[in-house]
C-alpha positions in Angstrom: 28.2 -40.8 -30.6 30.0 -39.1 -27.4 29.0 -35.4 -29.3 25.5 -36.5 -29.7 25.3 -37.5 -25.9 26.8 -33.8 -24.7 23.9 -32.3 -27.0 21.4 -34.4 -25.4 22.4 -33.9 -22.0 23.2 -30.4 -22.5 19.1 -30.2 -24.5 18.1 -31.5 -21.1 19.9 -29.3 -18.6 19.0 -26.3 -20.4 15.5 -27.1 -20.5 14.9 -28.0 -17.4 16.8 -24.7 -16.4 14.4 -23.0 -18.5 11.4 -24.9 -16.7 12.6 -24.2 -13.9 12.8 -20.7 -13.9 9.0 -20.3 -15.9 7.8 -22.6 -12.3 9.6 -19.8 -10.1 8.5 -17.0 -12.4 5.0 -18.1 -12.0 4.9 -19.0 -8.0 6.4 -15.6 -7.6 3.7 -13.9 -9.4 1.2 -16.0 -8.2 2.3 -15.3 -4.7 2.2 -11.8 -4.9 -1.4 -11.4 -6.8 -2.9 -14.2 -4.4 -1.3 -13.3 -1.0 -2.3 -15.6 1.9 -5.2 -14.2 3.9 -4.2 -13.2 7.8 -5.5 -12.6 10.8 -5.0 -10.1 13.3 -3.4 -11.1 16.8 -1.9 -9.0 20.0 -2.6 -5.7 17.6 -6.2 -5.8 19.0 -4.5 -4.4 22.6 -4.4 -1.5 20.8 -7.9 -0.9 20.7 -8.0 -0.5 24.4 -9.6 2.8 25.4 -10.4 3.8 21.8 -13.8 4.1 20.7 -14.4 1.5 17.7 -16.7 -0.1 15.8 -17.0 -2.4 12.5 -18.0 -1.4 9.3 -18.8 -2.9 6.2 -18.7 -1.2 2.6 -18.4 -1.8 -1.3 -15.7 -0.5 -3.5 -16.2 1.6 -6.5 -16.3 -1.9 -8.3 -18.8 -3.3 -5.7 -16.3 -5.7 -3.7 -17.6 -6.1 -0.2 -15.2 -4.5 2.1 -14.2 -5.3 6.1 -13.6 -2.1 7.3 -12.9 -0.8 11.3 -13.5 2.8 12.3 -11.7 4.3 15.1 -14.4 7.0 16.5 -13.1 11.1 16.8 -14.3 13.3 17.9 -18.4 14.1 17.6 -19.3 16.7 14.4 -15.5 16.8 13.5 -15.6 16.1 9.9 -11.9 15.1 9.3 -11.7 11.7 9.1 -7.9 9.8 7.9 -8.5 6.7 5.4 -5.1 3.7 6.1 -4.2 1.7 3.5 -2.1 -1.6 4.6 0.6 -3.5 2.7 0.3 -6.9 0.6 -0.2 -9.6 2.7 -1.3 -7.9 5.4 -5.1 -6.9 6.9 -6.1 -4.1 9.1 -5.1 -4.3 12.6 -1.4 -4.6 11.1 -2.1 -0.5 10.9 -3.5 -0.2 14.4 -0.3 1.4 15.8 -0.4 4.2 13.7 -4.0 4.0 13.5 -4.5 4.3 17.3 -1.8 7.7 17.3 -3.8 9.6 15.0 -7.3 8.5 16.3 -5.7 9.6 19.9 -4.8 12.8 18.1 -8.0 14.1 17.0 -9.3 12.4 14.2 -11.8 10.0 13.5 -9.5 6.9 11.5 -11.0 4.0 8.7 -8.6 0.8 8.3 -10.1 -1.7 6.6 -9.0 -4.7 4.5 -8.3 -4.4 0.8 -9.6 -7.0 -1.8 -7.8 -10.1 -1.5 -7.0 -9.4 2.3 -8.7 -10.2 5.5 -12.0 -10.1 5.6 -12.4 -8.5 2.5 -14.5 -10.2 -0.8 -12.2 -11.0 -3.7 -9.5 -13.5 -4.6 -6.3 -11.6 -6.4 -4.6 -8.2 -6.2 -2.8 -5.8 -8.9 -0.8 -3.6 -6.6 -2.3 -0.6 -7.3 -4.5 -0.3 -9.3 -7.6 -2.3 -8.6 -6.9 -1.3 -5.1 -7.6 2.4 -6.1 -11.1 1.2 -6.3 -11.2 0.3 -2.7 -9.9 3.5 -1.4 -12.1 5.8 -3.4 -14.6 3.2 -1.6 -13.6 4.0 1.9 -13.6 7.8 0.8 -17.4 7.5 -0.5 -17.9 5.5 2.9 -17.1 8.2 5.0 -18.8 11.2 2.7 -22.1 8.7 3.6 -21.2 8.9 7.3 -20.8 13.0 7.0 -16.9 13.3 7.0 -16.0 16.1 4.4 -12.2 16.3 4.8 -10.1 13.4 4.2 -6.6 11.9 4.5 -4.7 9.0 3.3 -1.8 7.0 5.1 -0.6 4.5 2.8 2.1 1.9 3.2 3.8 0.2 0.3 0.8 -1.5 -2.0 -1.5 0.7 0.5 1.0 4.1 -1.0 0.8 2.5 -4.4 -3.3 1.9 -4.4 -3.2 5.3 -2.7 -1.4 6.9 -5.7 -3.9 6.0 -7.9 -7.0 6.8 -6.1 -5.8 10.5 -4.9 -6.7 12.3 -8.3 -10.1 11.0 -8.2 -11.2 11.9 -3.9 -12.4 15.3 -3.4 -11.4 17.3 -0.4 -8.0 15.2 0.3 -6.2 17.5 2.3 -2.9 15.2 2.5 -1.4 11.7 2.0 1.6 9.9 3.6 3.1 7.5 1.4 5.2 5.2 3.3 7.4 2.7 1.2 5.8 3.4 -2.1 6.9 1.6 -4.9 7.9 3.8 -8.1 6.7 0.7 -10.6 6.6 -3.1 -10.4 9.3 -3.3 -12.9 11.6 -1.7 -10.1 10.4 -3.9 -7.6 11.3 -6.5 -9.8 15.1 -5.1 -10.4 15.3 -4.3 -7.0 14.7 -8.0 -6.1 17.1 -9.3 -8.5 20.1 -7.1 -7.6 19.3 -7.6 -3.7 18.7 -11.1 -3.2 19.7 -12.6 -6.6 17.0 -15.1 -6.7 16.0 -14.5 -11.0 17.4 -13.7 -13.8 16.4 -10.9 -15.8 14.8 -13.5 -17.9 12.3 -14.4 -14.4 11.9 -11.1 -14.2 10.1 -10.5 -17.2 8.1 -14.0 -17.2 7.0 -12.4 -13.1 6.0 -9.7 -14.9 4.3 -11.1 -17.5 2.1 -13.8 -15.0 1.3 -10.8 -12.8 -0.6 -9.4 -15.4 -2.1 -12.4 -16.5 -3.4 -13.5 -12.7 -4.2 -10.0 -11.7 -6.3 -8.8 -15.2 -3.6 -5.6 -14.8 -0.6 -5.4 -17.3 2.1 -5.2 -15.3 4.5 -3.0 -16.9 1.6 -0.1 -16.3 1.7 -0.8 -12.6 3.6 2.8 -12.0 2.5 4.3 -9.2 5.2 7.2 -10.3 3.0 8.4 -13.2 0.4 9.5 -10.8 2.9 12.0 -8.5 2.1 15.0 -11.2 -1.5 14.2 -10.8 -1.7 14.4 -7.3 -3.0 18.1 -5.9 -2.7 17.2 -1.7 0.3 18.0 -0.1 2.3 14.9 0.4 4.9 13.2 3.0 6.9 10.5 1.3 8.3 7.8 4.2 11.5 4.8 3.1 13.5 3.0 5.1 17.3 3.1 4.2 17.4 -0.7 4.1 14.1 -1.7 1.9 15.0 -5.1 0.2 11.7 -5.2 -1.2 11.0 -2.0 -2.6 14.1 0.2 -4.0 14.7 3.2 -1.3 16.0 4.9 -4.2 12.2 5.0 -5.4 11.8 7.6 -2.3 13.6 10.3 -4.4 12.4 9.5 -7.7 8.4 10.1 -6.5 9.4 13.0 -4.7 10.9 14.5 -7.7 8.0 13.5 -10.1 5.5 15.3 -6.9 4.0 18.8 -7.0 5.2 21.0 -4.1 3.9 20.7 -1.4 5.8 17.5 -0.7 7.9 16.3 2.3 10.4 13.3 2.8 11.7 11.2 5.3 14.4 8.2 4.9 14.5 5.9 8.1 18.0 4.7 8.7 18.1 1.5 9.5 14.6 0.8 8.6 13.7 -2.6 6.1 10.5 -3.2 4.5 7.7 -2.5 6.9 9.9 -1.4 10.2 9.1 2.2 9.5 7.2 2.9 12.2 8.7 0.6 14.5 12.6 2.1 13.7 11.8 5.6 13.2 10.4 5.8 16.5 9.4 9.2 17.6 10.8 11.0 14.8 8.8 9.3 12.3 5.6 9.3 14.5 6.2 13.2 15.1 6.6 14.0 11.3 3.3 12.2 10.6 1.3 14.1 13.3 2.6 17.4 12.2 2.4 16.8 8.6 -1.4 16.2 9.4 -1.7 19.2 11.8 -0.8 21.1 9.2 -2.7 20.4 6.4 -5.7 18.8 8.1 -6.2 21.3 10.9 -9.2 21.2 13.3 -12.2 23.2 11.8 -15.6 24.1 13.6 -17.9 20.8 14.6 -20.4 19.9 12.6 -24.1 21.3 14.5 -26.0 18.1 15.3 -29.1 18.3 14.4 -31.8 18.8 16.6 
């Protein structure tokens, strides 16, 4: 009688142990497909002094699109597309938004699906996000900008990734905190915080694909770097407990020359910009004065 009473109990730890992590497995990849919409707040100082207006546009897919363009100069036909994080919207890009707008060129942010302002309900990391990108791109080509490019930061680098083979006339990309695969991100997590076990992990896995429409395991922004033609800057922060900064090296390897890297010390998920102060800020401006120069103005037309 006792032994049958230790199986039972022990039936009924187990399983709710196993319950427990399928609920946690799920809310985590719920979380991350379905990230709470934001709104922007003190970022809108920056817009003091800039020349700005809103746009709206459709994504390859035909998701209506928030977008806000920061105006350059008349006729200048460069034009520098950023891509925010998860979770975020827009105006969280404004910083470095408002340093390359007062540098020259004209700047899109906008919100991605999922985000914002923006039309749709769940994200894929990546890939469906490509879609919004190549949108902004064909955006601009309507407004006659014919040399693009990209700043990225973490699902913005990812989405980034994917849409670079596809945009004509990208010149350069800056891939801040870019995520070799969501499997990483998932092992990352788990040796960093501790909060799954390798059996979460999977399950994550497995509901992200099933709430985003995109199998997870092919989230791997790392099988694009070989694709990619435009030179490229690759930005981590030493101290990323989100995204591995190990991934920094392992995308740089996997990219075509020309590439660049930077590693932020100090510098977690997001605090970039913030930490690598005037270093980072300079790196970006030159790796864009390089390989997105000033050409001739357009003519206007009479």
């Amino acid at each position: 009688m006792a032994v049958e009473l230790y199986l039972r109990i022990a039936a009924i730890l187990i399983g709710g142990f196993l319950l427990s992590v399928l609920f946690l497995s799920a809310w985590l990849a719920y979380a991350i497909t379905h990230p709470k919409r934001r709104m922007p707040g003190e970022e809108l100082k920056l817009l003091e002094g800039l020349r700005s207006r809103t746009v709206e546009f459709r994504s390859l897919d035909q998701k209506r699109l928030q977008g806000l363009l920061l105006e350059g100069p008349a006729g200048d036909p460069r034009a520098i597309v950023l891509c925010h994080g998860i979770g975020a919207y827009k105006e969280n890009l404004l910083g470095m938004g408002r340093l390359l707008n007062l540098a020259g060129y004209t700047v899109l942010l906008f919100d991605f699906r999922g985000h914002g302002l923006s039309e749709g309900d769940s994200v894929s990391v990546g890939p469906k996000e490509a879609q919004d990108v190549r949108g902004a791109v064909r955006f601009l080509q309507g407004q006659g900008f014919r040399r693009f490019g990209i700043f990225g930061l973490s699902m913005g680098a990812a989405a980034a990734a994917y849409a670079g083979p596809e945009i004509q006339h990208l010149e350069g990309m800056v891939l801040d905190s870019c995520p070799a695969s969501l499997e990483r991100i998932m092992l990352h997590l788990r040796k960093r915080h501790r909060v799954m076990s390798r059996l979460g992990g999977r399950l994550a896995l497995w509901f992200i694909g099933r709430f985003s429409g995109v199998p997870a395991r092919s989230v791997r922004p790392i099988d694009q770097m070989d694709r990619l033609q435009s030179p490229l800057l690759f930005i981590h922060g030493d101290q990323d407990r989100l995204i591995d900064p190990g991934d920094l090296e392992l995308l740089y390897e996997r990219a075509r020359e020309p590439k660049e890297k930077l590693l932020i010390a100090g510098a977690g998920h997001g605090e970039t910009f913030r930490k690598g102060g005037e270093a980072y800020r300079e790196a970006v401006l030159r790796f864009f004065a390089k390989h997105l120069p000033p050409t001739e103005p357009v003519p206007a037309n009479d």
